[in-house]
Backbone as JSON, one array per atom type, in Angstrom:
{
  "sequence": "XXXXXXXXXXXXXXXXXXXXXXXXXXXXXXXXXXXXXXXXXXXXXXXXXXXXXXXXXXXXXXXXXXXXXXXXXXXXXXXXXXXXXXXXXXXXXXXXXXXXXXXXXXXXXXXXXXXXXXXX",
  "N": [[175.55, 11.76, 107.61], [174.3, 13.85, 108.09], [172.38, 14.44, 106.3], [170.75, 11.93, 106.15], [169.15, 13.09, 109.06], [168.18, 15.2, 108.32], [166.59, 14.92, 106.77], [164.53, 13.01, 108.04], [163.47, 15.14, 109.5], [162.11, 16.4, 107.32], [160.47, 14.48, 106.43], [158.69, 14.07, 108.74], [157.66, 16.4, 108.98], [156.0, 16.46, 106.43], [154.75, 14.35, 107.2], [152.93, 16.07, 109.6], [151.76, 17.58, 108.02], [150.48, 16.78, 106.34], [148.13, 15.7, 107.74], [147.02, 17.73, 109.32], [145.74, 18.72, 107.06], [143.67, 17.38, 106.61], [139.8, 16.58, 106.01], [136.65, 16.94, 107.52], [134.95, 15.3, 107.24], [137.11, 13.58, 105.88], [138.53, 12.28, 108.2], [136.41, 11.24, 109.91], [135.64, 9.3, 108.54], [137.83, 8.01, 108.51], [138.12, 7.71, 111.28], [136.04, 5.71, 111.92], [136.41, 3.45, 110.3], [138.41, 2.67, 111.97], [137.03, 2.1, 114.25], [135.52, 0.24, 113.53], [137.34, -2.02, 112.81], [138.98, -2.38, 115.37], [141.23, -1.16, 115.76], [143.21, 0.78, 117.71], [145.03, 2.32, 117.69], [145.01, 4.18, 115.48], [142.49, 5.22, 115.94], [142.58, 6.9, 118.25], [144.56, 8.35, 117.63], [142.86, 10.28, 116.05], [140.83, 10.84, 117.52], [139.58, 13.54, 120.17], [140.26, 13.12, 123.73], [137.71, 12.46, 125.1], [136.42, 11.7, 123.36], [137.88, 9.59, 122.2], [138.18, 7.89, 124.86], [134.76, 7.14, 124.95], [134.28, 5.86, 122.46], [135.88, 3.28, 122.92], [135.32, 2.25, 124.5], [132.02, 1.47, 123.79], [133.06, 0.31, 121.77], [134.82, -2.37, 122.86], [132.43, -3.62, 122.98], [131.79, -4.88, 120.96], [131.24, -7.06, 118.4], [134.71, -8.99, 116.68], [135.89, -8.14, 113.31], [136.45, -9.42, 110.32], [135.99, -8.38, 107.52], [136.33, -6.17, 104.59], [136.16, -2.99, 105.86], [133.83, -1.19, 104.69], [133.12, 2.45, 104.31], [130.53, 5.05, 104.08], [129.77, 8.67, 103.97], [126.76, 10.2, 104.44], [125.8, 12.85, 105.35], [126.81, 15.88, 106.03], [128.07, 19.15, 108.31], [128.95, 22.25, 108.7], [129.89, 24.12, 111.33], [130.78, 26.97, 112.37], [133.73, 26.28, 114.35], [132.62, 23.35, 114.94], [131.95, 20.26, 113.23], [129.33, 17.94, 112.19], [129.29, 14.9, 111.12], [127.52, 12.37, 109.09], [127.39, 9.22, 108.88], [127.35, 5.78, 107.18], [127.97, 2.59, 107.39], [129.42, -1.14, 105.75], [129.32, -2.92, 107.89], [127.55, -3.11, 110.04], [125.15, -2.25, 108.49], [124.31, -0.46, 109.64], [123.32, 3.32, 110.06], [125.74, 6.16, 111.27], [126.43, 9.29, 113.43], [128.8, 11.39, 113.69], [130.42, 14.34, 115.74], [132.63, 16.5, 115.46], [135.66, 18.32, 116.78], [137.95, 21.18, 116.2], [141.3, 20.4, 116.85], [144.06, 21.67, 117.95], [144.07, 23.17, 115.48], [143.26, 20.65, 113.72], [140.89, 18.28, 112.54], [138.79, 16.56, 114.95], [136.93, 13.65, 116.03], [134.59, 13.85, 118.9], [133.21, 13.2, 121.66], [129.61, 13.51, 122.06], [127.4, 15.31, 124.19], [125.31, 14.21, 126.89], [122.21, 13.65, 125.59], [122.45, 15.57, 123.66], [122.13, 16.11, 120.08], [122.88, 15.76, 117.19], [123.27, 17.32, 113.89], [121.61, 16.11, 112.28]],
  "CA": [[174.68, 11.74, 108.76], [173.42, 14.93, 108.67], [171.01, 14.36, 105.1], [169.57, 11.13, 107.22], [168.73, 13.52, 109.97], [167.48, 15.97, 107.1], [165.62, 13.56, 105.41], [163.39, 12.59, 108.59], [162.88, 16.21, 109.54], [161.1, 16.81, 106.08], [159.15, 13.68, 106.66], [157.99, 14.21, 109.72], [156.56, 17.96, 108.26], [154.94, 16.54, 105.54], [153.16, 13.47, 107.62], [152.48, 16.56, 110.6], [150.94, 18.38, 106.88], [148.45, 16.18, 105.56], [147.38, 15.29, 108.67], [146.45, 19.21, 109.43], [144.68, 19.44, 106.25], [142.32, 15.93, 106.53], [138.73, 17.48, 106.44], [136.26, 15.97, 108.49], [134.36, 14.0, 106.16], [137.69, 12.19, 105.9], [138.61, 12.47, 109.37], [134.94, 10.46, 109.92], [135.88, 7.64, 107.74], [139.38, 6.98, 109.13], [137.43, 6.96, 112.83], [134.67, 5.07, 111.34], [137.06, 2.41, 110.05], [139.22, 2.09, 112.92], [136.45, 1.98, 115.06], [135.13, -1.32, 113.34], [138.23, -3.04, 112.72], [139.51, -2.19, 116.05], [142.6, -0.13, 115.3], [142.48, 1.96, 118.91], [145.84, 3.47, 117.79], [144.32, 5.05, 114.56], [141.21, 5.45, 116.59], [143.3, 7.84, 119.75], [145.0, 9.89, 116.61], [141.45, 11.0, 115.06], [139.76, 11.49, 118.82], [139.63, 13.62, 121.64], [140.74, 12.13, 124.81], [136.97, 12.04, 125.82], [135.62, 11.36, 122.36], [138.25, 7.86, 122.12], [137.28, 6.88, 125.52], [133.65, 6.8, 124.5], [134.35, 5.04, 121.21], [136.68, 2.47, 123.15], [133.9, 1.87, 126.06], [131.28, 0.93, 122.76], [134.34, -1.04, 120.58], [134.84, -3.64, 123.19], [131.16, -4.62, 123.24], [131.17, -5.01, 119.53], [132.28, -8.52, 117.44], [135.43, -8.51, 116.06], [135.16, -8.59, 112.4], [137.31, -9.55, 109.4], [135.83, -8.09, 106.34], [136.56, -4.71, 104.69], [134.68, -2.28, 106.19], [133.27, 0.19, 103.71], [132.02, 3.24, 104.5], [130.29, 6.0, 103.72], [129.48, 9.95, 104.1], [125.4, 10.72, 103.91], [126.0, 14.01, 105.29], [127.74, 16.86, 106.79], [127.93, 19.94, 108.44], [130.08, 23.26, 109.76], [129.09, 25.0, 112.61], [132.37, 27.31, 112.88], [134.8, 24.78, 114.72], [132.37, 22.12, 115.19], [131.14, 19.64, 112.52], [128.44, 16.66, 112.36], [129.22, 13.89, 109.95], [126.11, 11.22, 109.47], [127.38, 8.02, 108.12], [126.87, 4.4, 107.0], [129.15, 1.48, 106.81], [129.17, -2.28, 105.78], [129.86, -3.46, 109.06], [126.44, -3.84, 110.97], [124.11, -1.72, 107.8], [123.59, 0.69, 110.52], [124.32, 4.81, 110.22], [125.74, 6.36, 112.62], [127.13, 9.8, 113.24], [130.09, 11.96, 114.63], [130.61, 15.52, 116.68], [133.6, 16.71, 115.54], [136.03, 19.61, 116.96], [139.26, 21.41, 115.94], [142.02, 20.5, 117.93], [144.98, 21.95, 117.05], [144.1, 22.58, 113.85], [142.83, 19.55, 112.8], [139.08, 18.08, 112.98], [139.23, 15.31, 115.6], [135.91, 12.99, 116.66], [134.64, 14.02, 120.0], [131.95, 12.66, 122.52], [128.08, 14.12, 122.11], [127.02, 15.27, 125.52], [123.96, 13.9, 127.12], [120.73, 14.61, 125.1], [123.24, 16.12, 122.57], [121.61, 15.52, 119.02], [123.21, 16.52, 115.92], [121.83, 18.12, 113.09], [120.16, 14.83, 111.36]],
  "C": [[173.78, 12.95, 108.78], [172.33, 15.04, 107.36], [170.08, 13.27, 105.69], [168.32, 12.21, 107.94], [167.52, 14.56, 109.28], [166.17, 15.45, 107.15], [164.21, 13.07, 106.16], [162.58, 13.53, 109.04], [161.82, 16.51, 108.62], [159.86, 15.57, 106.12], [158.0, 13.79, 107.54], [157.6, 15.08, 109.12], [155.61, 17.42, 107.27], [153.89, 15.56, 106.2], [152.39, 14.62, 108.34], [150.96, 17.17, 109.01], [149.85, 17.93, 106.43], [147.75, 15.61, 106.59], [146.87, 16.72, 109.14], [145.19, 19.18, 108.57], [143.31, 18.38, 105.98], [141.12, 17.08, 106.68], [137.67, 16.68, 107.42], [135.28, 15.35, 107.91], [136.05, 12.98, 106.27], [138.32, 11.46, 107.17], [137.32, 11.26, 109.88], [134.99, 9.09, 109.43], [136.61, 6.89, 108.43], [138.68, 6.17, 110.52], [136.81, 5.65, 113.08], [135.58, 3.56, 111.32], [137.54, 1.43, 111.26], [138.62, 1.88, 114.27], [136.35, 0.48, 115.21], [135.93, -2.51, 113.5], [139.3, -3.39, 114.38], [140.92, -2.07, 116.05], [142.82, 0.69, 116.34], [143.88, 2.56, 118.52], [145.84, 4.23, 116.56], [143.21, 5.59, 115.36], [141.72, 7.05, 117.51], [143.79, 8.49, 118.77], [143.78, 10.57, 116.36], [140.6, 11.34, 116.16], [140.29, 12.14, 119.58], [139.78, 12.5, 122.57], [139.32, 11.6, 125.29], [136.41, 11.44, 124.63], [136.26, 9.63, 122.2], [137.85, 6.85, 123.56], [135.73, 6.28, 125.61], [133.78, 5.68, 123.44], [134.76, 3.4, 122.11], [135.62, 1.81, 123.81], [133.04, 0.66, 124.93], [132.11, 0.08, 122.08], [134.22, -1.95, 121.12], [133.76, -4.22, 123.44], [130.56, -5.37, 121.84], [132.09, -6.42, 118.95], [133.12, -8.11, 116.54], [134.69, -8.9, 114.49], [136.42, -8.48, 111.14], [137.22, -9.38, 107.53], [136.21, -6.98, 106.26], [135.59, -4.18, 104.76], [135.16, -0.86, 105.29], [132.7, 1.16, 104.56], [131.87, 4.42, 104.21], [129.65, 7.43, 103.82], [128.4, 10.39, 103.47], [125.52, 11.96, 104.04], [126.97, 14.56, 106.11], [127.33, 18.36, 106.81], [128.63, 20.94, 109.46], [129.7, 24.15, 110.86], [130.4, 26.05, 113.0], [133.7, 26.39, 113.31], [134.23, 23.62, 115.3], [131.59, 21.5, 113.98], [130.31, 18.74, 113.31], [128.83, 15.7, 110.83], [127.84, 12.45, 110.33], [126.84, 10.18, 108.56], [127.27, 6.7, 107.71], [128.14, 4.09, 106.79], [128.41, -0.01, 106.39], [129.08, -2.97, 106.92], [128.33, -4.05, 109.52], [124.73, -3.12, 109.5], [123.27, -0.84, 108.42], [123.65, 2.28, 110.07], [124.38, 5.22, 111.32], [126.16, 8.07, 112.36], [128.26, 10.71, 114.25], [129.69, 13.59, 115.02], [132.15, 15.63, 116.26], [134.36, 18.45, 115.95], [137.21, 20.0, 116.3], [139.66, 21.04, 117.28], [143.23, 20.32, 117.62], [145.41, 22.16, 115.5], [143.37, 21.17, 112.76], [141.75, 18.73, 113.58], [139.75, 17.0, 113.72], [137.62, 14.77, 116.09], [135.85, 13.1, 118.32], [133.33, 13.41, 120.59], [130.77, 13.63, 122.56], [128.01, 14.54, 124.0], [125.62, 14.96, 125.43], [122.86, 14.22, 126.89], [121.26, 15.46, 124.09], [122.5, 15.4, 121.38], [122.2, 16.57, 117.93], [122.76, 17.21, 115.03], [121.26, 17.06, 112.09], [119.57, 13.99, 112.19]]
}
């Protein structure tokens, strides 16, 4: 019993681990993904609380959709603890892009404020 107990301790550390070190290019994708496919409990890991209720608000106005959604990272950029990711997917052949902050360590997709414009 007590190597079980072990055994999930060390798991848990290593999922808490690579989830620390995601960067936000990949951080951007996962969002990106789980935006399209509507995934809202991948979606609520990778956002702020205000950044997933934004996303969520926009998700349910969007058609579901049952292909794989591709997508991809035009650009990026660090601002100390805030990025901008600009990217494209298959989904609608739109780009779009993200505001991201640390939080706790690890980049998370957050909500633009009003008249907020990134750097592309």
């Amino acid at each position: 019993m007590h190597l079980t107990g072990g055994g999930e301790l060390v798991l848990l550390f290593i999922s808490y681990s690579e989830n620390k070190n995601r960067s936000h290019c990949e951080t951007s994708k996962i969002v990106a993904k789980s935006f399209f496919l509507k995934d809202e409990a991948t979606l609520k890991q990778h956002t702020t609380s205000e950044g997933y209720a934004s996303l969520v608000t926009v998700q349910n106005m969007q058609p579901d959709s049952d292909k794989e959604i591709e997508v991809e990272i035009l650009d990026n950029a660090i601002y100390g603890e805030i990025a901008w990711v600009k990217y494209s997917s298959n989904y609608d052949g739109k780009s779009g892009d993200f505001k991201l902050v640390k939080e706790n360590g690890q980049w998370k997709v957050t909500n633009k404020e009003p008249r907020e414009k990134g750097t592309f």
